[in-house]
MIDOSE-1310 file (N, C-alpha, C; in nm, 2 decimals, decimal comma, always signed):
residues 121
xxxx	-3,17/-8,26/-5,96/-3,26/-8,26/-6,08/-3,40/-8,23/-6,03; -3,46/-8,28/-5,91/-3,57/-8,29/-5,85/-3,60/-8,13/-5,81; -3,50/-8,07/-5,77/-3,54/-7,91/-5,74/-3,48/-7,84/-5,86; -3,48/-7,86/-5,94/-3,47/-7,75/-6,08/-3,56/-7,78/-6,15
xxxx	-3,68/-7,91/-6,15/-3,80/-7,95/-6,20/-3,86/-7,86/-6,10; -3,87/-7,90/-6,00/-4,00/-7,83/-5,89/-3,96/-7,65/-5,87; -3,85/-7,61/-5,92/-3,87/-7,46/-5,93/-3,87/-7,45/-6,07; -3,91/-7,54/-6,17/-3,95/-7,47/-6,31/-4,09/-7,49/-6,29
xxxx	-4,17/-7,58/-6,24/-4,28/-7,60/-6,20/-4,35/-7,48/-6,12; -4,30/-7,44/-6,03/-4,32/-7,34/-5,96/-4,33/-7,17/-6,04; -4,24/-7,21/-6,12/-4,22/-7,05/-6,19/-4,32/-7,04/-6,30; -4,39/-7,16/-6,33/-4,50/-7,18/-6,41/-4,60/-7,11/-6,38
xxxx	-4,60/-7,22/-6,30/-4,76/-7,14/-6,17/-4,77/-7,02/-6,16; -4,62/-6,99/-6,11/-4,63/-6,81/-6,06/-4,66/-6,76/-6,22; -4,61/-6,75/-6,31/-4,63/-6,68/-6,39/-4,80/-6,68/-6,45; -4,86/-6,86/-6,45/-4,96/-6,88/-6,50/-5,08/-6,80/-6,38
xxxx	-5,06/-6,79/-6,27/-5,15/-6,71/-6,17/-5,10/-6,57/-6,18; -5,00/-6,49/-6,20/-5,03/-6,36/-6,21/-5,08/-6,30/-6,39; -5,04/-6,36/-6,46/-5,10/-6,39/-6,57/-5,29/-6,36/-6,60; -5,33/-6,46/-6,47/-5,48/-6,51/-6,48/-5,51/-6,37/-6,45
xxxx	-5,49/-6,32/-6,30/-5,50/-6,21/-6,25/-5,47/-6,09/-6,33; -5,37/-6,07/-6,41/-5,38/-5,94/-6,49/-5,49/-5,91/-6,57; -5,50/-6,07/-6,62/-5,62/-6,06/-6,74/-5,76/-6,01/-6,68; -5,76/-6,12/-6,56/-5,87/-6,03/-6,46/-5,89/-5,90/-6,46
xxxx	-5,82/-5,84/-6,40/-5,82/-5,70/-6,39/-5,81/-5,62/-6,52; -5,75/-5,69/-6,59/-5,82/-5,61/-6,77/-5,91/-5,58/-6,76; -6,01/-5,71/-6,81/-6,11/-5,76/-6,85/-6,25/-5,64/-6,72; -6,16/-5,67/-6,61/-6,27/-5,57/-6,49/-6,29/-5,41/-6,57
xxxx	-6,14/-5,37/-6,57/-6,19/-5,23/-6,66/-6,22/-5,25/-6,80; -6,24/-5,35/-6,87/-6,30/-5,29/-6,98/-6,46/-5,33/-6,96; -6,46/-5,42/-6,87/-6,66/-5,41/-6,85/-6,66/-5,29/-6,77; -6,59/-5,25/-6,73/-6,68/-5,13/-6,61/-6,65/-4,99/-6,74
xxxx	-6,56/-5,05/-6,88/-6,57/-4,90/-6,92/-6,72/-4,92/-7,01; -6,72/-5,03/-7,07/-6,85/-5,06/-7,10/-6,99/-5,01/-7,08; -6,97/-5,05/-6,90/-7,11/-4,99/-6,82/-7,14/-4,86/-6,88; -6,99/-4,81/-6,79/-7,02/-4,64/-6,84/-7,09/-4,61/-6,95
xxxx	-7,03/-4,65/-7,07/-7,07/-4,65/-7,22/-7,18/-4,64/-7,26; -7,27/-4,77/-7,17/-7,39/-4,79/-7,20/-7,49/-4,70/-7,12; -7,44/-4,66/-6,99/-7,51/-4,58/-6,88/-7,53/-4,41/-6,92; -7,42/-4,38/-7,05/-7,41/-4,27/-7,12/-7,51/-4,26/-7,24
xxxx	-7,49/-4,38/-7,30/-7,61/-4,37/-7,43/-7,76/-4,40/-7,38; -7,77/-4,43/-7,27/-7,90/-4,41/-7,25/-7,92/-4,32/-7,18; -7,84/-4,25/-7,14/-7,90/-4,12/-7,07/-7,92/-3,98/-7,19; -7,82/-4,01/-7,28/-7,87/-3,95/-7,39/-8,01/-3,95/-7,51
xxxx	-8,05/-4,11/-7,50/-8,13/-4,16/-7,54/-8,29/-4,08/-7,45; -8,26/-4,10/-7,34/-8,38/-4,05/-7,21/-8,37/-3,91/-7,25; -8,28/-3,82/-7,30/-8,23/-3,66/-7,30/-8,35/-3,66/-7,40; -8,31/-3,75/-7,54/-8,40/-3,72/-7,63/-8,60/-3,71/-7,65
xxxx	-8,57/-3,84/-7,54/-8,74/-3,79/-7,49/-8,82/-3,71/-7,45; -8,70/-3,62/-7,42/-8,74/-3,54/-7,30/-8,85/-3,42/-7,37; -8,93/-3,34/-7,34/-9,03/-3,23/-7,38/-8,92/-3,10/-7,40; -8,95/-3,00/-7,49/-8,82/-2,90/-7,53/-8,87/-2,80/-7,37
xxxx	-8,97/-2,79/-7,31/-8,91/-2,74/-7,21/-8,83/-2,77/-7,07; -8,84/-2,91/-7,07/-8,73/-2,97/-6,97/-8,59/-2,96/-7,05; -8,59/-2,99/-7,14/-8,47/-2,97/-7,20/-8,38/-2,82/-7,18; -8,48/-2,71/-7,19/-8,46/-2,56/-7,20/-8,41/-2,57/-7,00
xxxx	-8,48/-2,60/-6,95/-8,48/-2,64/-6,75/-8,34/-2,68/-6,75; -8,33/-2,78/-6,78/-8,13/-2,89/-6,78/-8,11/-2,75/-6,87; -8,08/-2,74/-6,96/-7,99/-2,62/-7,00/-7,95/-2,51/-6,89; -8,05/-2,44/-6,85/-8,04/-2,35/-6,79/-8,01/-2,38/-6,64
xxxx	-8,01/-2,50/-6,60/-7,97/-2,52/-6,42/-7,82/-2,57/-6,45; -7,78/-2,62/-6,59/-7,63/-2,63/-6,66/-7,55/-2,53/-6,62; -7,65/-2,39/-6,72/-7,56/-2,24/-6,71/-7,57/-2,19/-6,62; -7,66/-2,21/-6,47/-7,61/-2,19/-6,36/-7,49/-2,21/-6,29
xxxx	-7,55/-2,32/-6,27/-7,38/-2,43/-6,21/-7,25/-2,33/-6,26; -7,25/-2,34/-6,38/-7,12/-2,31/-6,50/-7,10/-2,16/-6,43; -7,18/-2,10/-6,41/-7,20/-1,93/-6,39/-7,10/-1,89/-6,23; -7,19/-2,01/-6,15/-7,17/-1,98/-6,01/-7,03/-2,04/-5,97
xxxx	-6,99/-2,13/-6,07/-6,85/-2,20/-6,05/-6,71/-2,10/-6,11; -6,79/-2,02/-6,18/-6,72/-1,90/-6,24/-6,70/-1,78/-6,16; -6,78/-1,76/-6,07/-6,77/-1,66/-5,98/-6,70/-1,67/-5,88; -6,70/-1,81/-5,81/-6,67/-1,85/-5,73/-6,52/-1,91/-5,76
xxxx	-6,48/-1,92/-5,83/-6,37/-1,93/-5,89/-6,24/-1,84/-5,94; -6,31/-1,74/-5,96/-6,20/-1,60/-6,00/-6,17/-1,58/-5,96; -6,04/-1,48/-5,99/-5,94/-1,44/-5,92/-5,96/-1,26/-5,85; -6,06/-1,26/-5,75/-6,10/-1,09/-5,73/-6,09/-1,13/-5,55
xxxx	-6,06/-1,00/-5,51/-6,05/-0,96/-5,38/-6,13/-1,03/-5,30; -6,26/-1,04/-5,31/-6,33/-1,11/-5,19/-6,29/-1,23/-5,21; -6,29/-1,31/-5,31/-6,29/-1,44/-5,32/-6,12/-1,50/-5,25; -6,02/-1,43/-5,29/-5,90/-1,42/-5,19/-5,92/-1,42/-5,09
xxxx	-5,98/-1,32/-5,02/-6,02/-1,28/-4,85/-6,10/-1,42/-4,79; -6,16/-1,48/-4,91/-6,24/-1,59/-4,86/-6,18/-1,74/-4,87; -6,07/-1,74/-4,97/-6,00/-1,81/-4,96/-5,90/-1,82/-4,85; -5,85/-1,67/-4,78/-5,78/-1,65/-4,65/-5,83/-1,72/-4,53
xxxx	-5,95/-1,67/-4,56/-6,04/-1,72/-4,44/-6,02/-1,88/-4,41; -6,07/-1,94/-4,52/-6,05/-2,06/-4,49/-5,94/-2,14/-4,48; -5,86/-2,10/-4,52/-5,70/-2,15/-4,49/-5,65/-2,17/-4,36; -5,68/-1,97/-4,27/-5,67/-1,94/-4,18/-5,71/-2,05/-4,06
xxxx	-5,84/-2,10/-4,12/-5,96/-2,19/-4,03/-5,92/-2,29/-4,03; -5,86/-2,32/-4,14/-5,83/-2,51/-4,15/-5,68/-2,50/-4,07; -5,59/-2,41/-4,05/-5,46/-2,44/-3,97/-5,49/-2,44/-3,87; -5,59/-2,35/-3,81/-5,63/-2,39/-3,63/-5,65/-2,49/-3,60
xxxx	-5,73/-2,56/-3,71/-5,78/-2,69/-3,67/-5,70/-2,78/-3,64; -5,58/-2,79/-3,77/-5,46/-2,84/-3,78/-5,33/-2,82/-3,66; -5,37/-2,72/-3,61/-5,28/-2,66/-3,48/-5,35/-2,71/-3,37; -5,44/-2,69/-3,38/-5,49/-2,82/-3,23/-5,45/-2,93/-3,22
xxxx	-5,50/-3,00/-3,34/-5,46/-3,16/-3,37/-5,30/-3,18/-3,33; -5,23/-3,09/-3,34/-5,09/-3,09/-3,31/-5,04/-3,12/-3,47; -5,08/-3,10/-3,54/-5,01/-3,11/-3,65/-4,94/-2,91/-3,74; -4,85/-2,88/-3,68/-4,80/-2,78/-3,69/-4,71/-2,74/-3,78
xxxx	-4,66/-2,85/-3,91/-4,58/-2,80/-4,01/-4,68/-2,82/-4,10; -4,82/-2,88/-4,12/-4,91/-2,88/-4,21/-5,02/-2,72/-4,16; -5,01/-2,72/-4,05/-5,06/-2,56/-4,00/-4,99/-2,46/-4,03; -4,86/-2,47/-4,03/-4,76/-2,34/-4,07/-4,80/-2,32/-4,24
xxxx	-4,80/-2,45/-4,30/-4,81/-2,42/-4,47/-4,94/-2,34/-4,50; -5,05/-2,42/-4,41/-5,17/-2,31/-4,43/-5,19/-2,18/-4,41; -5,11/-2,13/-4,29/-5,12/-2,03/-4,25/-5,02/-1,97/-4,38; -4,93/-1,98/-4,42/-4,87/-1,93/-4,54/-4,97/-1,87/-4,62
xxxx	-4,99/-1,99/-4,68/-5,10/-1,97/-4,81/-5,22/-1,87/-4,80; -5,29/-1,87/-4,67/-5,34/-1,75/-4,64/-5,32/-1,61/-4,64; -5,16/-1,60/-4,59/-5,12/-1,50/-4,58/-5,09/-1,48/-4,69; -5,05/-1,54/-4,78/-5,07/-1,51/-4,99/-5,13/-1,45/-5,01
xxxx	-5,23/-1,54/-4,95/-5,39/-1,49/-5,04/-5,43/-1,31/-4,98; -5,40/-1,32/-4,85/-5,45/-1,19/-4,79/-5,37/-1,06/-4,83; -5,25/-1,08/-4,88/-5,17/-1,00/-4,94/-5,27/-0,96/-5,07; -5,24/-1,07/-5,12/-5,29/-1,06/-5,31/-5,44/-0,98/-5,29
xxxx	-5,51/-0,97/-5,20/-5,61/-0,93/-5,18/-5,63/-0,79/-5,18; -5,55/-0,78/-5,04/-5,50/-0,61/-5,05/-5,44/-0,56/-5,16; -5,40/-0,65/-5,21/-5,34/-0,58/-5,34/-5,41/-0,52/-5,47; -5,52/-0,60/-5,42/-5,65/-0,59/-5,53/-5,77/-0,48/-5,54
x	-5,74/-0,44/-5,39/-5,84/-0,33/-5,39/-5,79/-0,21/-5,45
């Protein structure tokens, strides 16, 4: 009787401590979504202060970013060749280290890209 009290006792606990802990970890992400929340509305709030030519400044170093991530992004012949490149670069590295089926996969994907490349001109 003594050990079917002390493991219902037991299974209490366990349950009442992972319990505590879940709630913990709730409760952690919903203040840290909070933070965010609040770390957002005031940056929006500070946007509003702002003079219309700073504002016109953040716009336009925005449409940069956006512009250069676009270029740098597509799908055209140099950007393949440069994507080769680096592939090519990271499997050497990877072929030193002695890691040679993560070197082989690179060296693949390079050779994708160098194909699709030629293919482009």
């Amino acid at each position: 009787m003594n050990k079917v009290l002390l493991k219902f006792e037991l299974g209490i606990t366990t349950a009442l401590l992972l319990s505590t802990a879940a709630y913990a970890q709730d409760n952690a992400v919903q203040t840290y979504f909070r933070y965010v929340r609040m770390a957002l509305l005031e940056l929006t709030d500070s946007l509003k202060n702002l003079n219309t030519s700073t504002k016109i400044a953040i716009i336009a170093a925005l449409a940069f970013i956006a512009v250069m991530a676009y270029l740098k992004a597509r799908d055209t012949a140099s950007n393949n060749m440069r994507r080769a490149r680096d592939l090519h670069k990271k499997a050497v590295e990877l072929h030193e280290q002695g890691e040679d089926d993560e070197a082989a996969e690179h060296y693949q994907k390079a050779s994708e890209y160098r194909e699709k490349a030629e293919g482009q001109l």
